[in-house]
C-alpha positions as CSV (number, residue, x, y, z in Angstrom):
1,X,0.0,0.0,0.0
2,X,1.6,3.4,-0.8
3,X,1.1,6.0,1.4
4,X,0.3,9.7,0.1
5,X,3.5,11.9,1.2
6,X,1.6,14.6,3.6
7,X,1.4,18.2,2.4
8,X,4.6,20.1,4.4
9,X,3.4,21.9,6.7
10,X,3.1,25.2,6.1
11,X,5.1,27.9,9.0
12,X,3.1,30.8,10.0
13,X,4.1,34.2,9.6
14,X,5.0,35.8,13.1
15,X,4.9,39.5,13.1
16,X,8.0,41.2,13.5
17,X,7.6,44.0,16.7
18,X,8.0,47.9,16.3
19,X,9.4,48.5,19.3
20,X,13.1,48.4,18.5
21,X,12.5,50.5,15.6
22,X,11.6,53.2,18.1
23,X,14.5,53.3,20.2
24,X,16.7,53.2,17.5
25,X,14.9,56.5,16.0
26,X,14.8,58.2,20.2
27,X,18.6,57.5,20.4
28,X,19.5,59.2,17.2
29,X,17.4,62.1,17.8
30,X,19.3,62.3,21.7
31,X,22.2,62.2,19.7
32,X,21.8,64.3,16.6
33,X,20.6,66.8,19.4
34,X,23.1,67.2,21.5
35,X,25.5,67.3,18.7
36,X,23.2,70.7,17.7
37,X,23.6,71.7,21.3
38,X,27.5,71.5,21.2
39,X,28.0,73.3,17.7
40,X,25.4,76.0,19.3
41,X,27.2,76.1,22.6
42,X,31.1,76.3,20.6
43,X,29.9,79.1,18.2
44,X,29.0,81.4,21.0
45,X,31.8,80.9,22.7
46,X,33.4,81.6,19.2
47,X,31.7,84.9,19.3
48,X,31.8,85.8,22.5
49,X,35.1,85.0,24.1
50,X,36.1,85.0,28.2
51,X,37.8,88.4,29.5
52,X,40.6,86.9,30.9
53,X,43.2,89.0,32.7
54,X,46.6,89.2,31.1
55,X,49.4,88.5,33.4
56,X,53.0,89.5,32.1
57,X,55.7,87.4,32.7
58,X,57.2,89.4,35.3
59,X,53.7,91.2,36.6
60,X,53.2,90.0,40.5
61,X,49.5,89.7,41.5
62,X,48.8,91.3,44.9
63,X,45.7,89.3,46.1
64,X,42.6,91.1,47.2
65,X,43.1,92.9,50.8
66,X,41.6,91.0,54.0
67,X,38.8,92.9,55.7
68,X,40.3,93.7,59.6
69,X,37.3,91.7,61.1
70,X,38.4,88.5,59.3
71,X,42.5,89.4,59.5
72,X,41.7,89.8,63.3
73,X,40.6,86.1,63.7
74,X,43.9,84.4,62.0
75,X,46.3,82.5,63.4
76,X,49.1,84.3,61.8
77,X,48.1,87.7,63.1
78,X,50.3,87.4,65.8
79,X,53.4,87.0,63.9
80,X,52.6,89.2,60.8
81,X,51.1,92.7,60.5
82,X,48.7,92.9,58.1
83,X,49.3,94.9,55.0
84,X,46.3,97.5,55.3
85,X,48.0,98.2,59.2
86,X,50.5,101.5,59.2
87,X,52.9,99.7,62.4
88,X,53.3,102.5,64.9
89,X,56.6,103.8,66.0
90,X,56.3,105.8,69.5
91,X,58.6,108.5,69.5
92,X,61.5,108.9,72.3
93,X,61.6,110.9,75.1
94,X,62.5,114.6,74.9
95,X,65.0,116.1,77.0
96,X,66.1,119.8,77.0
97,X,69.3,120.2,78.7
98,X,70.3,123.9,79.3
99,X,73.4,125.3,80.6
100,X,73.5,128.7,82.4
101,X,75.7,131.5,82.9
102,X,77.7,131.2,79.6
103,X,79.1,134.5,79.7
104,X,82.9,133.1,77.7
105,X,83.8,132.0,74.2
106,X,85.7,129.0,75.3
107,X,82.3,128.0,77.1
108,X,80.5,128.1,74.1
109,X,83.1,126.5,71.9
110,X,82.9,123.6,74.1
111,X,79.3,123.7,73.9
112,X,78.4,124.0,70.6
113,X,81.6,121.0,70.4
114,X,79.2,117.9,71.8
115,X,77.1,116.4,69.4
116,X,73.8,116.6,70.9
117,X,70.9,120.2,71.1
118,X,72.4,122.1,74.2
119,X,70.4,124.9,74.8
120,X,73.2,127.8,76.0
121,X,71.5,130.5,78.4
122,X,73.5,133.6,78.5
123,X,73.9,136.2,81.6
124,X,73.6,139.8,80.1
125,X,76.8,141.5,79.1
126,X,78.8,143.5,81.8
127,X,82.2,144.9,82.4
128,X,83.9,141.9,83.2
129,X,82.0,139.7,80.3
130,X,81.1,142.1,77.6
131,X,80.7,139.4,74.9
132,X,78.0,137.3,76.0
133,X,75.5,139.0,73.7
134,X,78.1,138.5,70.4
135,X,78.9,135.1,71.5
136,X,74.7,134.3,71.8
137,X,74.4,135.2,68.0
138,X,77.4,132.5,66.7
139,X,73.8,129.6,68.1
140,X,71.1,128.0,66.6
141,X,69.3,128.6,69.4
142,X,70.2,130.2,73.0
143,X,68.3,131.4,76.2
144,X,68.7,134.4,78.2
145,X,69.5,133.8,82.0
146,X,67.5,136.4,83.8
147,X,68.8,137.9,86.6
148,X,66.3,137.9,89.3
149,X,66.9,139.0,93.1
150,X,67.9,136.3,95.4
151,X,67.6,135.5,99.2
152,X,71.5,136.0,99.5
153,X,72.3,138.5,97.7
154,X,76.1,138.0,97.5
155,X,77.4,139.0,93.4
156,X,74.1,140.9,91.9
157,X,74.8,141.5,88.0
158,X,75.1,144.7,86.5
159,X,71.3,144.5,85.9
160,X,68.7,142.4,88.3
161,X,65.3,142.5,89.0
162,X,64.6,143.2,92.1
163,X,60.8,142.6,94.1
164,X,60.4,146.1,94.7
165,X,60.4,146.6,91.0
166,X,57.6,148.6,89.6
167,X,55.7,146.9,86.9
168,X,57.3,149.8,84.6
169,X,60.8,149.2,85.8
170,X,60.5,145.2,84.8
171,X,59.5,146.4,81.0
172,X,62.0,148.7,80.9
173,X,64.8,146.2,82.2
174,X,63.4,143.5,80.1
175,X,63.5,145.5,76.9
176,X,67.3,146.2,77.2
177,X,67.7,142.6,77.7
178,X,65.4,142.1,74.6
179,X,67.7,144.3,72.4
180,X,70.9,142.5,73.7
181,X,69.4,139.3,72.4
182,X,66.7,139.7,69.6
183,X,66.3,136.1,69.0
184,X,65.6,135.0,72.3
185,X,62.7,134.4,73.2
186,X,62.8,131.8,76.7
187,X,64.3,133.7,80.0
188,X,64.9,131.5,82.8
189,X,65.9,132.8,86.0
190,X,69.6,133.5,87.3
191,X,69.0,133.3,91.1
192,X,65.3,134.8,92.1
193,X,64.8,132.9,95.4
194,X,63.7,136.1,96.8
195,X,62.1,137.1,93.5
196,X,60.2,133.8,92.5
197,X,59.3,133.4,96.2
198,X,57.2,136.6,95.9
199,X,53.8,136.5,94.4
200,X,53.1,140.6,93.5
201,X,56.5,140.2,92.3
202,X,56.0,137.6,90.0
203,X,52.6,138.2,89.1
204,X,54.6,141.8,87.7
205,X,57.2,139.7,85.7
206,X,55.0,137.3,84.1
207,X,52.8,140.4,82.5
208,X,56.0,142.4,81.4
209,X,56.9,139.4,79.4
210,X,53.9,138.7,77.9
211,X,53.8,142.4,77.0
212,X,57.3,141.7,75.0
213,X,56.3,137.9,73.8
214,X,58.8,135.8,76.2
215,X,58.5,133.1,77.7
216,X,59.4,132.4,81.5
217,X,61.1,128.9,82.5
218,X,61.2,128.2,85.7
219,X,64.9,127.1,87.1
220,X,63.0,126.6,90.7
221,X,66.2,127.9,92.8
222,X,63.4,128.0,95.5
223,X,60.8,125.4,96.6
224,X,58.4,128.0,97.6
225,X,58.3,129.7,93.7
226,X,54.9,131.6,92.7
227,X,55.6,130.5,88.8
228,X,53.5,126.9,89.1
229,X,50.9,129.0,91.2
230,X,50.3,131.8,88.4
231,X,50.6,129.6,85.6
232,X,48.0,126.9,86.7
233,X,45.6,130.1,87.1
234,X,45.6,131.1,83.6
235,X,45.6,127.9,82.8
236,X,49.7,127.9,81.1
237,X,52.0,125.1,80.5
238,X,55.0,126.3,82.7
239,X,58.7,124.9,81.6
240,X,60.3,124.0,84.3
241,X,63.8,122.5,85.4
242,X,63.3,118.7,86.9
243,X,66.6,118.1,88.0
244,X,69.8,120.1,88.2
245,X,73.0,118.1,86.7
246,X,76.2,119.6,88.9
247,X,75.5,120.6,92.8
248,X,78.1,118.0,93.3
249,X,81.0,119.0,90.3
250,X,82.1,115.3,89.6
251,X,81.9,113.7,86.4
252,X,80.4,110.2,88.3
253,X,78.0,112.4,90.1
254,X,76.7,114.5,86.8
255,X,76.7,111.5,85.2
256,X,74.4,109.8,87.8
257,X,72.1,113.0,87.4
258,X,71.9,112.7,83.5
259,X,70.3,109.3,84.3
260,X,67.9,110.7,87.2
261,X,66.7,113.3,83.7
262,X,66.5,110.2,81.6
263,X,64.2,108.7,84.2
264,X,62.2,111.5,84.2
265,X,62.1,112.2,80.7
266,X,60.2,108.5,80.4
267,X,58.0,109.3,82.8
268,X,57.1,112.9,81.9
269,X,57.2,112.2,77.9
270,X,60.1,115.3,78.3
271,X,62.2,116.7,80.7
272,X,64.6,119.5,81.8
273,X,67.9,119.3,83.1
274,X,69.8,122.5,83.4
275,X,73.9,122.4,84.5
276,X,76.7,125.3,84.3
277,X,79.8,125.7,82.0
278,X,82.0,123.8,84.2
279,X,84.6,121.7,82.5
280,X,83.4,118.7,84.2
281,X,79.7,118.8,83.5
282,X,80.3,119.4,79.7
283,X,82.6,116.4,79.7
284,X,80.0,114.3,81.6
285,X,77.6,115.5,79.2
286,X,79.9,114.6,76.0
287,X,80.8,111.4,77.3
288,X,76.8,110.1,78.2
289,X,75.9,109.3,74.9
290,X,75.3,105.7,75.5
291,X,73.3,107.4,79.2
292,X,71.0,109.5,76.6
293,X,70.6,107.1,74.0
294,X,66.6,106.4,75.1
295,X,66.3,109.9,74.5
296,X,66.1,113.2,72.3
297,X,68.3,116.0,73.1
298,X,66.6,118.7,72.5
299,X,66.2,122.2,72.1
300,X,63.8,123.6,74.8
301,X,62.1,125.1,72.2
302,X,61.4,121.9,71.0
303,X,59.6,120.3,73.8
């Protein structure tokens, strides 16, 4: 018996999906826009290019300044001032050192010798020393030593002023003294224990020389001066001597009293020391530079 081959059998056709087809066409269109994106993004950088700051080669760049509130709070502050802080440099001491009765030229060549601002303060001329007002005008910068009447009364110069002095008869001595030395302008007293001691007296002296623009310094020969009194009531600085160099005439003790004016000098903010043409108190003086170092030596004028 032959059998009949059977028919094959015929597949069926399976429908191919969509899906891929989709994500194929979503990924180019990512792609194909952020290649737009790019060529948008170069050409305006094309067009509008960065400022940038040119730096030479040997240009420094000093970085932006720290504001003090945020500088205060660094841990470096202690060790480095900041750049926006002017350091402050506090100024020495000031000490005027005058010496009185300079009536010789050797006195004032020995004087004007030591390297430092000595104020000179000249007695008026007489007889015996008729040069003092000549030898006044070879300074920078000199004093009048005012003769003034004292308690003991031993060698009065040519010209004092005494306490029974009318107010009249202190202009009219002050004025010759004035023509003597036209660029003086500070008179501190020669003697005046009795004088300065004497409040009438001084009251008298003080409005003479305002009447003729000087300026009284007080040397204090007496604990029981008027100056400090008068001044304080119309409210005036008063210039007064704090220590005196050369009761004792030894260089070692001079020396030691250059150191009490240094003292003082810090304390004060200035001082004045006033000494006397001896040879021995200008050498001290001349050999204290390493003493008067902390200081300025100055003219009284400049205190």
């Amino acid at each position: 018996m032959i059998r009949k081959k059977s028919a094959p059998k015929r597949r069926k056709k399976t429908k191919k999906s969509k899906i891929p087809k989709l994500y194929i066409i979503a990924a180019a269109a990512v792609i194909l826009l952020s290649i737009i994106s790019i060529a948008v993004a170069l050409l305006y950088i094309t067009q509008n290019p960065l400022a940038l700051p040119s730096i030479q080669t040997n240009q420094t760049v000093t970085p932006p300044a720290v504001p003090p509130s945020i500088s205060a709070n660094t841990t470096d502050t202690a060790n480095k001032t900041p750049p926006f802080i002017t350091p402050f440099i506090k100024a020495k001491p000031k000490l005027a050192i005058i010496i009185d009765d300079v009536t010789f030229s050797k006195q004032i060549e020995k004087i004007l010798s030591i390297p430092l601002h000595i104020t000179p303060s000249f007695l008026p001329p007489k007889s015996e020393t008729p040069f003092s007002e000549k030898l006044a005008a070879k300074c920078e910068f000199y004093m009048v030593h005012l003769p003034l009447e004292a308690v003991n009364f031993e060698r009065p110069e040519f010209v004092t002023i005494l306490v029974s002095d009318s107010y009249d008869e202190i202009l009219e001595k002050l004025s010759r003294f004035k023509r003597q030395f036209p660029r003086a302008v500070y008179y501190n007293n020669h003697t005046g224990s009795k004088f300065t001691a004497d409040l009438e007296a001084m009251r008298r002296l003080i409005d003479a020389m305002d009447e003729l623009d000087l300026i009284f310094v007080d040397s204090r020969t007496t604990a029981q001066t008027k100056a400090p009194q008068i001044f304080a009531e119309q409210g005036r600085k008063l210039l007064q001597r704090d220590v005196f160099l050369d009761n004792e005439i030894e260089e070692k003790a001079i020396k030691a009293q250059l150191m009490v004016a240094v003292n003082k000098a810090k304390e004060k903010g200035f001082a004045i020391a006033i000494g006397h043409p001896h040879d021995k108190t200008l050498d001290a003086i001349a050999n204290s530079l390493e003493i008067l170092k902390d200081v300025d030596v100055v003219y009284l004028k400049d205190l």
